[in-house]
N, C-alpha and C positions, 0 to 999 in steps of 0.2 A: 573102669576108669573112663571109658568113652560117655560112657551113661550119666557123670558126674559134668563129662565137660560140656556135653549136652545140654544138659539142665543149664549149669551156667550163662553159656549162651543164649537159651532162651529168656533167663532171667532179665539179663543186661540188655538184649534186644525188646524187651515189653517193658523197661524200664526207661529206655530211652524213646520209645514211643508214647508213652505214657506224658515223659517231658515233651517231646514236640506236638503234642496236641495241643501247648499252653500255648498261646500268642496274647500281646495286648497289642494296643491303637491309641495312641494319644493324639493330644492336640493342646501346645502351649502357646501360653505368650511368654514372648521374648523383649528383655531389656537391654540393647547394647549400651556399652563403655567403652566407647573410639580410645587405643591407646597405639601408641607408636608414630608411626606415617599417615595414618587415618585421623589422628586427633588433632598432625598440623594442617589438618584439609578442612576435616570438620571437627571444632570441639565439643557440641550439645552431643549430650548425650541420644537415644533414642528408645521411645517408647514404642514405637510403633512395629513390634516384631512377631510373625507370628512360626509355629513350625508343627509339621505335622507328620507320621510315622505311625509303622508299624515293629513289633519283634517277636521275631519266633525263638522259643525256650528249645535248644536242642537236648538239654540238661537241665538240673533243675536250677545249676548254678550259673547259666552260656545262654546267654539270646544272640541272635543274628537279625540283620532288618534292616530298616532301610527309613530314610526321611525326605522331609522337601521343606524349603520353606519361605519366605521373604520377609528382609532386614532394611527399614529406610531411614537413613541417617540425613539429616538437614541442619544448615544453619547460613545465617547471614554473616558475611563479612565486611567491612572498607579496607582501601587501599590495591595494591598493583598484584596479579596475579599473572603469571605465565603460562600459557596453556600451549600443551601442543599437541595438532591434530594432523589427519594426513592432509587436510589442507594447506598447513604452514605453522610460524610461530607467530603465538598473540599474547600482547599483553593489554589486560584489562584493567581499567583504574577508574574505584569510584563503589557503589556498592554492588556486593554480589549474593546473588542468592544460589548459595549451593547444596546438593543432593547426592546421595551416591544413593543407588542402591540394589542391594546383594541377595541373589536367587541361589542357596546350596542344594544340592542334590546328591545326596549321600548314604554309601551301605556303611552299615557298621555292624561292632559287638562290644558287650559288655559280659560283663562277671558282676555277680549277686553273691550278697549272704543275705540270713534268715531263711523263712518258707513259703513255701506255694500261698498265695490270699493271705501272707501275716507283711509285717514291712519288709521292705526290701530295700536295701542300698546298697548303691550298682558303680560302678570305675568303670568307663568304656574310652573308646574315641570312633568316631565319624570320619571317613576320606573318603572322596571325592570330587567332582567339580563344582564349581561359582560361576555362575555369571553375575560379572559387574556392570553396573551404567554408571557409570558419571558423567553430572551434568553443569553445568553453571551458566546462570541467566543474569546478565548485563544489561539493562536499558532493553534496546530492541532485539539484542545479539544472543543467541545460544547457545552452547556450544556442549557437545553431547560424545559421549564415546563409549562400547556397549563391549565387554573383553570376556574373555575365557578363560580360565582358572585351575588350578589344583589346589585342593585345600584339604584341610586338615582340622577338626572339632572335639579335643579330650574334654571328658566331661565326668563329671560327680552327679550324684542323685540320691534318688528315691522313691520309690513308688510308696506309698500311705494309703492304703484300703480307707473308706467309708462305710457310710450304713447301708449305702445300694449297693445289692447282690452285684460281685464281679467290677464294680467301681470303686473308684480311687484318687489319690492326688498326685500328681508329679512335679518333683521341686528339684530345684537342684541351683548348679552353674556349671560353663564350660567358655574355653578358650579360641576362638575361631582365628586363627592365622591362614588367610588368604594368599601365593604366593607370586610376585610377580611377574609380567612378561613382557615381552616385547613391548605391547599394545600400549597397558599400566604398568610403570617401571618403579613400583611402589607396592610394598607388602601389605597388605590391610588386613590390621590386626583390633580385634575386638576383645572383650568379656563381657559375655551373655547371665546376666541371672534369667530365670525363666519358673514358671509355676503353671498348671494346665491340667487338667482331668486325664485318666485313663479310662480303656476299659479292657477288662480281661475273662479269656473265655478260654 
């Protein structure tokens, strides 16, 4: 009996090494969709996203890993805006050119079906911290304020192999709710479509 459970053991442990030898490395671009508190600050949208990560496979269906990235939302507005800084309260009136923009730093995991180098579609979520800047430039006047965050990033996907050995596509979307604090007393909440290369080894 010991000889059976032995075996076992070693089976499940070269199997699971076996999975965590997989990792990949991506590198996306990101399209934000300001929705919520964010879309009455900024409403263009933003193209300008990029993000970038690794995952390690501990199973063949379980990654763990980790991301970084930056997200720049812009747009121009008229009319009176209220700003408040730890200098005081200001109101600005006339045109504003305004900017937020969002640095996540984040572990995460996901869950796969399919196989090892065949497609793969993945359900995860990303948490951890954001840093925010927001900015707004009035005439000569600027006014700037740079905050720390908890956040939070469920997401959908896919990995899609190509013709390069070990290469791929990553497509997806996910939901970034940013959550407020003292600093920014405002939830900044997004949805990211995103498409980017992998690679896996």
């Amino acid at each position: 009996m010991k000889k059976y459970i032995i075996i076992a053991l070693v089976a499940g442990l070269t199997h699971f090494n076996a999975a965590a030898q997989m990792s990949v490395f991506h590198i996306d671009w990101n399209v934000g969709l300001p929705v919520g508190d964010l879309q009455d600050f900024i409403e263009d949208e933003s193209y300008r996203g990029l993000r970038i990560g690794g995952r390690a496979f501990i199973y063949d269906y379980l990654s763990v890993g980790g991301e970084g990235g930056w997200q720049v939302y812009y747009d121009t507005q008229d009319g009176t805006q209220r700003i408040e800084t730890e200098d005081g309260i200001f109101d600005l009136t006339g045109k504003q050119y305004r900017y937020l923009n969002t640095y996540p730093l984040m572990a995460n995991i996901h869950f796969y079906l399919g196989e090892d180098y065949g497609v793969r579609p993945y359900i995860g979520t990303n948490a951890g911290v954001t840093f925010v800047n927001q900015r707004i430039a009035f005439g000569i006047y600027d006014v700037s304020e740079t905050s720390t965050h908890f956040s939070i990033a469920p997401e959908i996907g896919a990995f899609i192999p190509i013709g390069v050995a070990g290469g791929g596509i990553n497509i997806g979307a996910r939901y970034d709710h940013i959550f407020k604090t003292s600093k920014l007393d405002v939830d900044v909440q997004s949805v990211g479509l995103f498409i980017g290369f992998i690679f896996m080894n």
